[in-house]
C-alpha positions in Angstrom: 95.6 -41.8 -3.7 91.9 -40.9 -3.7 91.8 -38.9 -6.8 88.0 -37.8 -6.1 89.2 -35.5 -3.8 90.9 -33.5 -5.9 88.6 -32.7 -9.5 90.4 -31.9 -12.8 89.0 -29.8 -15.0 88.8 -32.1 -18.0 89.3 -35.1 -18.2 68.6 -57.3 -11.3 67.0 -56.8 -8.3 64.0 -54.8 -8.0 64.5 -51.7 -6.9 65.4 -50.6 -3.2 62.6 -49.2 -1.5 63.2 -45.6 -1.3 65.1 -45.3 -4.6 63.3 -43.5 -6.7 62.3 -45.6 -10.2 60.5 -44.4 -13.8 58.6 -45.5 -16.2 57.9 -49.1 -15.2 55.5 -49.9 -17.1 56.2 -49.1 -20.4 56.2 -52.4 -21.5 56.2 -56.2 -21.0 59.4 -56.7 -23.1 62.7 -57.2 -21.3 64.7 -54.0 -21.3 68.9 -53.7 -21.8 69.9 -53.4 -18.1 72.8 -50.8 -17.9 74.4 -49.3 -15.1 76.2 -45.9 -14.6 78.0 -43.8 -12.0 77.7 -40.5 -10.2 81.2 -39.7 -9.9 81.1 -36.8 -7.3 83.3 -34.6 -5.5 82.0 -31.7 -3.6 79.5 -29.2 -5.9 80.9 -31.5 -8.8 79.7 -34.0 -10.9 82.4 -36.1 -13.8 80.3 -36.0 -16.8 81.1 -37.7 -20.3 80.3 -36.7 -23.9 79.3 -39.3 -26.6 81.8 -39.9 -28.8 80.4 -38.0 -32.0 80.6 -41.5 -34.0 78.3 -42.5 -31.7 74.0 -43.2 -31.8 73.2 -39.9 -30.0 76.9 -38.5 -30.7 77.7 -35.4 -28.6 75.3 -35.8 -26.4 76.2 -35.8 -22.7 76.0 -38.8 -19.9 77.2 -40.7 -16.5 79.8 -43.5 -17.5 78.8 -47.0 -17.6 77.6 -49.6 -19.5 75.8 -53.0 -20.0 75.5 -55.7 -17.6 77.0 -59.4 -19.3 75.7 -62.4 -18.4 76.2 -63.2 -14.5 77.8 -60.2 -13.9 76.3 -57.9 -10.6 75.2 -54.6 -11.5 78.2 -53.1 -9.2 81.0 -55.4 -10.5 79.5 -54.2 -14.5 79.6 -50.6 -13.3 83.5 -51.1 -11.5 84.5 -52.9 -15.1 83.0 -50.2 -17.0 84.8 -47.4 -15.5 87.9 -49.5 -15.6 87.5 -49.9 -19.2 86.0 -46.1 -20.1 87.8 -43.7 -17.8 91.1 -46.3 -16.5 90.3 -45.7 -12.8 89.3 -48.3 -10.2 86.1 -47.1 -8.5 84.5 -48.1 -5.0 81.2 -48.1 -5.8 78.6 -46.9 -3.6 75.0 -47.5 -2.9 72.5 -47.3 -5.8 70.5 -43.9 -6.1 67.9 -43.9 -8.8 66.6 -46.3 -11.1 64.1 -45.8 -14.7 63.6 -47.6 -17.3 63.1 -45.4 -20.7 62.6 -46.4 -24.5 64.5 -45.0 -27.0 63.2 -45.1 -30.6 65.8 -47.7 -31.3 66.1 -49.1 -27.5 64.9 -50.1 -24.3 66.6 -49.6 -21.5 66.5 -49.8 -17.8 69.2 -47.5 -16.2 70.8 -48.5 -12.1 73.0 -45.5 -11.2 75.2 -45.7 -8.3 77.3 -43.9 -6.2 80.7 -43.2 -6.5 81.9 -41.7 -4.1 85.9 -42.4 -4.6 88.0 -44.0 -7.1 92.1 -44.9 -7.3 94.0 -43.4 -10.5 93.8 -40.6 -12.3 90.9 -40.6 -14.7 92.2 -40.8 -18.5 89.4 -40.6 -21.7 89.5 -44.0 -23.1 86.3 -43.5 -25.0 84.4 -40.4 -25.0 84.2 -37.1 -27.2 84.9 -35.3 -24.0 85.1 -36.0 -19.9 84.4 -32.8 -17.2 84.1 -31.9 -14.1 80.6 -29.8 -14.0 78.9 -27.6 -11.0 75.7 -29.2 -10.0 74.2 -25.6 -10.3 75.0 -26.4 -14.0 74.3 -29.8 -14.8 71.0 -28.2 -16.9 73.2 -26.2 -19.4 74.3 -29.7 -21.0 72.8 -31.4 -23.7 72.0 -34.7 -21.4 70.7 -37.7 -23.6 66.6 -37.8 -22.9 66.9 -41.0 -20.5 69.1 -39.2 -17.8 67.1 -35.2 -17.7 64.9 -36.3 -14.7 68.0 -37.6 -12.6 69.9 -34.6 -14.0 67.5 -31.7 -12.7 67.5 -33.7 -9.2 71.4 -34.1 -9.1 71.7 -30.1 -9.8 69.2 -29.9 -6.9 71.2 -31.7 -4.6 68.3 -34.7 -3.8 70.6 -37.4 -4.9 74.5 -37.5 -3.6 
């Protein structure tokens, strides 16, 4: 069953020319490289709220996670939903790219796609998971990192 259909109300290669990328050249040190997903499903996006507990606690952001060693960026970002939301996602092509430092990180962010999944979706780590207009994506306190990609999402230039 393709669950993407059907929203519920809660719940390192460079990059590809015409992808749009940020802040390259911030600086020569290697960044975390972290992947996440654009879960979509007509006007809506799945967004997910830090866990409170967490750096930057109830703050919102697209599920994902840190690449391990050898892994491909689209088998980390499959693993990761697995493991954060208990779905099994087909991941799509990759959208937008930036790296941004934190004052405690340095990370360089590869979103993706996804334009389906199997299973329902079920919090396995997150304050909160929802379903959120586009046209609204702005009224959420997104971490710093994702704004940009935010403003374009609720203008429907990416998925």
């Amino acid at each position: 069953m393709e669950s993407a259909a059907r929203p519920v109300a809660t719940v390192t290669p460079a990059p590809r020319r015409g992808v749009p990328c940020y802040n390259e050249s911030l600086s020569d040190t290697q960044p975390i490289l972290v992947t996440a997903g654009i879960i979509h499903a007509g006007d809506k996006v799945l967004i997910c709220q830090r866990h409170r507990s967490d750096t930057y606690g109830l703050q919102w952001e697209f599920p994902g996670g840190k690449v391990r060693d050898g892994e491909t960026l689209k088998d980390c970002l499959r693993r990761e939903l697995a493991e954060e939301l208990a779905i099994n996602a087909e991941i799509g092509e990759e959208v937008f790219r930036f790296r941004h430092r934190y004052p405690d990180r340095y990370v360089e962010v590869v979103f993706f796609s996804v334009p389906s999944f199997k299973g329902a979706i079920s919090n396995q780590v997150f304050e909160s998971v929802q379903w959120a207009p586009r046209r609204r994506l702005a009224g959420y306190n997104f971490l710093e990192a994702d704004r940009d990609l935010v403003t374009r999402l609720a203008r429907g230039e990416i998925v």
